[in-house]
LOLUM-135706 format. One record per residue (C-alpha): residue number from 0; x, y, z. Coordinates in steps of 0.05 Angstrom, whole numbers, plus 5000, padded with zeros to 4 digits. Layout:
<site NUM,<X,Y,Z>>
...
This chain:
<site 0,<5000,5000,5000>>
<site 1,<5023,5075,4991>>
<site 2,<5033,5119,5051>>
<site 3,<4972,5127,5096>>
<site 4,<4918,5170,5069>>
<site 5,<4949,5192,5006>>
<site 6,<4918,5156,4954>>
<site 7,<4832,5172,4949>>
<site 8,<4782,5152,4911>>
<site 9,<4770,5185,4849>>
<site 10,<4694,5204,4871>>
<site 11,<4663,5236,4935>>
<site 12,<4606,5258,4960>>
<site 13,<4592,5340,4968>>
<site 14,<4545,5380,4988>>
<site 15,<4543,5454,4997>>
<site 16,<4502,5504,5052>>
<site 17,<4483,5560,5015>>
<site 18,<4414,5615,5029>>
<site 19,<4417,5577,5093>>
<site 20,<4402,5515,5060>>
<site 21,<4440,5449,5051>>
<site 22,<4439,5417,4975>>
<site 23,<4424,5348,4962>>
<site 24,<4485,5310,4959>>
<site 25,<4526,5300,4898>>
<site 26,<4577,5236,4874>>
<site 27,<4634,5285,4839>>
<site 28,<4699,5276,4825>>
<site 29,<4747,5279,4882>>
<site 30,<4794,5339,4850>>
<site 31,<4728,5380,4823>>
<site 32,<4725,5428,4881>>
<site 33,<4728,5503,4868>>
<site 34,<4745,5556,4918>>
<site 35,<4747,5631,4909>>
<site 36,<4813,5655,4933>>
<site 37,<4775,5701,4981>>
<site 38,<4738,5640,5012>>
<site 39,<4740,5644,5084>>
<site 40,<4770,5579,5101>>
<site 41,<4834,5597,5065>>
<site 42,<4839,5678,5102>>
<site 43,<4806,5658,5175>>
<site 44,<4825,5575,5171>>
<site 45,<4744,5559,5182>>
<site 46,<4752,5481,5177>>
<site 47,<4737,5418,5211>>
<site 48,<4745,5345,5184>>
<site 49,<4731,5280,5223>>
<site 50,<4773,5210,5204>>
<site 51,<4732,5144,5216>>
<site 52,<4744,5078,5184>>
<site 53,<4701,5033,5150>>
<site 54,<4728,4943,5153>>
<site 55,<4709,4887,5104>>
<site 56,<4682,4827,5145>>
<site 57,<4701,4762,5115>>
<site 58,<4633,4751,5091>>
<site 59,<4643,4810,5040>>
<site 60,<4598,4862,5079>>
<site 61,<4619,4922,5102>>
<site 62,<4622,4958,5161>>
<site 63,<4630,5024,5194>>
<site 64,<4662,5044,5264>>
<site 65,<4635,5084,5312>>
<site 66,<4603,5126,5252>>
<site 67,<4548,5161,5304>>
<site 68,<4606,5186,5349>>
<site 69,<4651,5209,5289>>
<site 70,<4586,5254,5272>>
<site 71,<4571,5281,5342>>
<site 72,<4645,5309,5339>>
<site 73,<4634,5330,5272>>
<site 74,<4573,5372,5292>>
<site 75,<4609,5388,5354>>
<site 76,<4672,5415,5319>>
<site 77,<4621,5454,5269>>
<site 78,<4587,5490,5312>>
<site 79,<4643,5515,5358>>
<site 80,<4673,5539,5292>>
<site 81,<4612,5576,5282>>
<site 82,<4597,5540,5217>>
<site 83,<4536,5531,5186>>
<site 84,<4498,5453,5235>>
<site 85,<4520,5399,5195>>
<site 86,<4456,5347,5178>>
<site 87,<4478,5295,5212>>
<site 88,<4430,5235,5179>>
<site 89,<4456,5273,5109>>
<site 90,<4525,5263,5127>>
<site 91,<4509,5189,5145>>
<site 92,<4478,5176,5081>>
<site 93,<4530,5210,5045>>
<site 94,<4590,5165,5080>>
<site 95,<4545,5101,5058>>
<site 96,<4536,5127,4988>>
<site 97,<4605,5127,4962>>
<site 98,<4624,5067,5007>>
<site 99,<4572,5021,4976>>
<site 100,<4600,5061,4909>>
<site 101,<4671,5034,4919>>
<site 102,<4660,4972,4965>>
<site 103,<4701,4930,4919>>
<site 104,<4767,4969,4925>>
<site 105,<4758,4965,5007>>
<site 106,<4817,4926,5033>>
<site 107,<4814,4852,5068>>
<site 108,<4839,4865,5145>>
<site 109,<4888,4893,5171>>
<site 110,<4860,4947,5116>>
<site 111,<4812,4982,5115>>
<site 112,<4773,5045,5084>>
<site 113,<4795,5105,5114>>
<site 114,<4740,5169,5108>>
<site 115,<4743,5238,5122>>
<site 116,<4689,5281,5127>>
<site 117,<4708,5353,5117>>
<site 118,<4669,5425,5125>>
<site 119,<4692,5487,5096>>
<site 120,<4670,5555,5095>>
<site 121,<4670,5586,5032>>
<site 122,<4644,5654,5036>>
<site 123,<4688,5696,4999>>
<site 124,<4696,5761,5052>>
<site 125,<4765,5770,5067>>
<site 126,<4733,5826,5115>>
<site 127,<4702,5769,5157>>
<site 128,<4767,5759,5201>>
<site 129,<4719,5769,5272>>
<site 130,<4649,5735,5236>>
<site 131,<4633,5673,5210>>
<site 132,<4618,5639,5143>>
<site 133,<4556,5646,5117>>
<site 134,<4568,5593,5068>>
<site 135,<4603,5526,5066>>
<site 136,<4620,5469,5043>>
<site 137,<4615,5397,5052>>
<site 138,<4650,5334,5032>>
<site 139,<4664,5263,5042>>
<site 140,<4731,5240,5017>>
<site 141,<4760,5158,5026>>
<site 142,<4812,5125,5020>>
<site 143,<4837,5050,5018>>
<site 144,<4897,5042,5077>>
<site 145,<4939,4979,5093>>
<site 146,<4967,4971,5176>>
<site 147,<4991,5032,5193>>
<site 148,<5055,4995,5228>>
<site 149,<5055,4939,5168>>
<site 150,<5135,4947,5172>>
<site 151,<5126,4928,5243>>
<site 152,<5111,4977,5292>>
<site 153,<5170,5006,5345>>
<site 154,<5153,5028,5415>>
<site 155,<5153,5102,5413>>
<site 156,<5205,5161,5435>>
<site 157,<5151,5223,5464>>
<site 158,<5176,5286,5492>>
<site 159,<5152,5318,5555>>
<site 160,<5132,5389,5542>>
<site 161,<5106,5424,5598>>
<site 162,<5114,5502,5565>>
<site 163,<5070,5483,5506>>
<site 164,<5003,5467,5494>>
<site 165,<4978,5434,5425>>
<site 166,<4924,5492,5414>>
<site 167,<4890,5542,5451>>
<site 168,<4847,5517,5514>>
<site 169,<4777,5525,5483>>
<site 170,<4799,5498,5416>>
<site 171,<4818,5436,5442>>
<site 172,<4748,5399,5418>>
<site 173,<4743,5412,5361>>
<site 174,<4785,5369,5307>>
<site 175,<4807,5429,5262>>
<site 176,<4872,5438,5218>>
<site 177,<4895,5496,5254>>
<site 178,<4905,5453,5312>>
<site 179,<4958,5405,5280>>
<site 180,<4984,5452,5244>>
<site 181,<5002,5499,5314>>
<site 182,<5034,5429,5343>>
<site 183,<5072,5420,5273>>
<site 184,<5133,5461,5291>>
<site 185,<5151,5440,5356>>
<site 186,<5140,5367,5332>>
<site 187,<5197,5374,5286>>
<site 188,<5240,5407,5332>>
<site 189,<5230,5347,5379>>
<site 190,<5243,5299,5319>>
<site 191,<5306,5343,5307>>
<site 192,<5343,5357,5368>>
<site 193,<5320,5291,5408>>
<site 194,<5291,5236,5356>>
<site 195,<5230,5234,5393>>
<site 196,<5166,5215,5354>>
<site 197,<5118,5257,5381>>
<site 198,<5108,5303,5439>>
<site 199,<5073,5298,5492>>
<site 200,<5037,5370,5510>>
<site 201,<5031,5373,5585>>
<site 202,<5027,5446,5605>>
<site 203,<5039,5466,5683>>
<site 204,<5055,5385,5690>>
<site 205,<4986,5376,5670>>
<site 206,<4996,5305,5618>>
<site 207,<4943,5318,5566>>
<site 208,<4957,5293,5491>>
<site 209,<5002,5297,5434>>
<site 210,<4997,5317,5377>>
<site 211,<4961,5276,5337>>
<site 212,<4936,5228,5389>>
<site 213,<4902,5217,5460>>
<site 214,<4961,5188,5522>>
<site 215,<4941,5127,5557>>
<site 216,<4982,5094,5622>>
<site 217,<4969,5022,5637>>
<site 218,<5002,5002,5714>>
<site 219,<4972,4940,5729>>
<site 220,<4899,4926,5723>>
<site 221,<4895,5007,5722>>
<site 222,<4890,5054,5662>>
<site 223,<4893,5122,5673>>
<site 224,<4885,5180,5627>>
<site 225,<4863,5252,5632>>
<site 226,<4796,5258,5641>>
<site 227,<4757,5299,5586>>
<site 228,<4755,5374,5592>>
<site 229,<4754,5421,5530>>
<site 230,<4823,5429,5526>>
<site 231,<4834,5373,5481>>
<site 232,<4808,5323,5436>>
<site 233,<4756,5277,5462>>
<site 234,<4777,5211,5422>>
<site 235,<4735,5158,5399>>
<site 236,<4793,5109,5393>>
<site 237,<4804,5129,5462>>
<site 238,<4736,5116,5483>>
<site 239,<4732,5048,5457>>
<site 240,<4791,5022,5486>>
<site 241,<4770,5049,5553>>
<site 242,<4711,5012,5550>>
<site 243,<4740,4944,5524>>
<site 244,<4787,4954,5585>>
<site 245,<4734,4967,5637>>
<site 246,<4702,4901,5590>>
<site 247,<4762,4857,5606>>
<site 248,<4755,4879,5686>>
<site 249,<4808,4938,5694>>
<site 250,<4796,4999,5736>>
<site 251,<4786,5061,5678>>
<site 252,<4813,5122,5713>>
<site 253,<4792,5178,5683>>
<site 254,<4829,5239,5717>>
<site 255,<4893,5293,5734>>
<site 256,<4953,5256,5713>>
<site 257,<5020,5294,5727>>
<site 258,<5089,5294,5700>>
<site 259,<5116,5275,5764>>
<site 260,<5069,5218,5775>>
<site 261,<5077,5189,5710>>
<site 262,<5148,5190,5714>>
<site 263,<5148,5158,5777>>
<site 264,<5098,5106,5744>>
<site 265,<5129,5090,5687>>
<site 266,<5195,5069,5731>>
<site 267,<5160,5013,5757>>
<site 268,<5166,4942,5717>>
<site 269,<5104,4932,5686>>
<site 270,<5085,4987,5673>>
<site 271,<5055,5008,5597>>
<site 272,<5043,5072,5560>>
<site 273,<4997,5085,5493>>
<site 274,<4973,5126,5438>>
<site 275,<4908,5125,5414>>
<site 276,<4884,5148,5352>>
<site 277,<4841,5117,5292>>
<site 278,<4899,5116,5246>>
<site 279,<4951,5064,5293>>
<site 280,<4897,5049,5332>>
<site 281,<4943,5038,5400>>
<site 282,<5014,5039,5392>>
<site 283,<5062,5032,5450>>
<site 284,<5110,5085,5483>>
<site 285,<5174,5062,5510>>
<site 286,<5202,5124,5519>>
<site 287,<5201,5190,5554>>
<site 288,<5246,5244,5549>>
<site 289,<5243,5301,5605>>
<site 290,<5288,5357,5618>>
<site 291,<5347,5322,5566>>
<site 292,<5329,5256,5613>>
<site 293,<5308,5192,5584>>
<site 294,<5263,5151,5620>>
<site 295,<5253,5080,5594>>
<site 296,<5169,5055,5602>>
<site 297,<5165,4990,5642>>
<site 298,<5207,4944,5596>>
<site 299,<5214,4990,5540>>
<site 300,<5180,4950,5494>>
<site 301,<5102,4935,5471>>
<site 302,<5062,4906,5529>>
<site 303,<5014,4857,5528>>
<site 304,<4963,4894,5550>>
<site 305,<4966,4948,5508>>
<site 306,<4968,4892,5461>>
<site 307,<4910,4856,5483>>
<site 308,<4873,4923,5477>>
<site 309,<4894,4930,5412>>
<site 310,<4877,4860,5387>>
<site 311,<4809,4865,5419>>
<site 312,<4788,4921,5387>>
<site 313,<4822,4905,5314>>
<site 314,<4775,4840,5329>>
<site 315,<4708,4872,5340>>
<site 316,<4726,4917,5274>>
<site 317,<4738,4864,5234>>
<site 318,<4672,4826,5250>>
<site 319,<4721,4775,5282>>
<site 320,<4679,4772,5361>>
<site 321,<4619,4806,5388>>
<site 322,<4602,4865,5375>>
<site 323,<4579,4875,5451>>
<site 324,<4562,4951,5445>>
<site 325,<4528,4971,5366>>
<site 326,<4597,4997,5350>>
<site 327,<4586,4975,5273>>
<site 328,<4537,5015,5222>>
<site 329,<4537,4950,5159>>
<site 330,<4536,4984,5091>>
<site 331,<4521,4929,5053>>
């Protein structure tokens, strides 16, 4: 397979909001978008996107994950952009359209269809800088991924950070552009001056995410990880696996975690840390680095835990055991 996410298919679905209306949905060709350089998305960065994944059971149907809580977030993440509400049952039907249209090219697991929904506003008022678009746009892009970690998947180096945040507090819920793209910089930094992977935003000692993905500790029968606030993205990976954990009997702590009592956590044998996100799904930390210290997780390596986690929920996605809790919408 190519790199993650950068090959599409070459329709979507679109719709636009316009005399505060939404259009019936369209199947267009994925490059046929036009824009007038004025738009307001491209001045005042008015955007939100969600990413969701769609699996091919082994009896050739298909099915979606989690696609109700992917559109709360996407409603969510409209609405505190001051966007025009998002039709949530049009979205829907729009994400099943143009998977039933290219079921065939979904691939067999550990693949799957990857689809972003994405909202744009597209007024063109370059005088709009404190007021929001009156118009916008809608779309629903996919594309077919292999395993994220199919050349085998290395625990992870992560940075402390505890000047920075990822985005501004009451940002932090709604999955926008501008977010990644104000964690982008220090992210390469990291990668630069201490080949770390990914940092680890924990302003005032306050361990909160990085910045791409939601921070899990595993000590035991325990997993802890902030509990949600809206300084930061409320993950739907992240939820599942916390409820597959309380599932398999462990104690889901939801709450303050600090540098200095993660540190003095992840010293202890045993011990696991994670990532969540719906691209790697749960990949394991082995690494922090603090204050040009290096502090080794447990063993170092990939738990079993965080691998059991991991297994269990690649499991219920693929139509492989129960599906205890309605995660999966079928398509066809």
């Amino acid at each position: 397979m190519a790199a993650f996410g950068s090959v599409f298919m070459p329709q979507m679905a679109l719709t636009h909001f316009e005399n505060d209306a939404w259009s019936d949905a369209e199947i267009v060709s994925s490059d046929s978008i036009q824009l007038h350089p004025g738009a307001h998305v491209l001045h005042y960065s008015s955007t939100c996107f969600e990413g969701l994944k769609a699996f091919k059971h082994q009896d050739g149907s298909v099915h979606v994950f989690r696609m109700d809580q992917n559109l709360n977030r996407f409603d969510q993440s409209s609405q505190l952009l001051h966007l025009p509400q998002i039709d949530q049952a049009q979205v829907s039907d729009m994400v099943l359209q143009i998977l039933a249209k290219y079921k065939d090219d979904i691939p067999q697991p550990p693949g799957s269809m990857y689809i972003r929904p994405t909202h744009i506003g597209t007024e063109a008022a370059v005088g709009k800088a404190a007021a929001p678009s009156l118009s916008s746009m809608m779309y629903v892009l996919i594309s077919p991924v292999g395993d994220y970690f199919a050349g085998g998947a290395k625990p992870l180096r992560i940075l402390l950070d505890e000047t920075g945040m990822r985005c501004a507090p009451h940002m932090g819920m709604i999955k926008s552009g501008g977010n990644y793209a104000s964690a982008l910089g220090p992210i390469l930094d990291a990668k630069s001056e201490v080949q770390a992977d990914q940092i680890l935003f924990c302003p005032n000692g306050d361990v909160q995410e990085t910045g791409a993905a939601n921070f899990l500790l595993i000590d035991g029968n325990e997993i802890i990880t902030k509990a949600l606030d809206s300084s930061f993205l409320h993950g739907v990976t992240r939820s599942s696996i916390l409820q597959i954990a309380a599932d398999l009997g462990m104690t889901v702590s939801e709450r303050e975690l600090t540098v200095t009592e993660l540190l003095e956590r992840a010293a202890k044998p045993g011990v696991e840390a994670a990532l969540s996100g719906t691209a790697a799904v749960l990949t394991s930390v082995g690494t922090l680095i603090h204050n040009g210290k290096e502090y080794q997780v447990g063993s170092g390596e990939a738990g079993p835990t965080t691998q059991k986690l991991r297994e269990t929920l690649n499991k219920i996605q693929w139509g492989q055991i129960e599906d205890k809790h309605n995660w999966l919408t079928q398509v066809c």
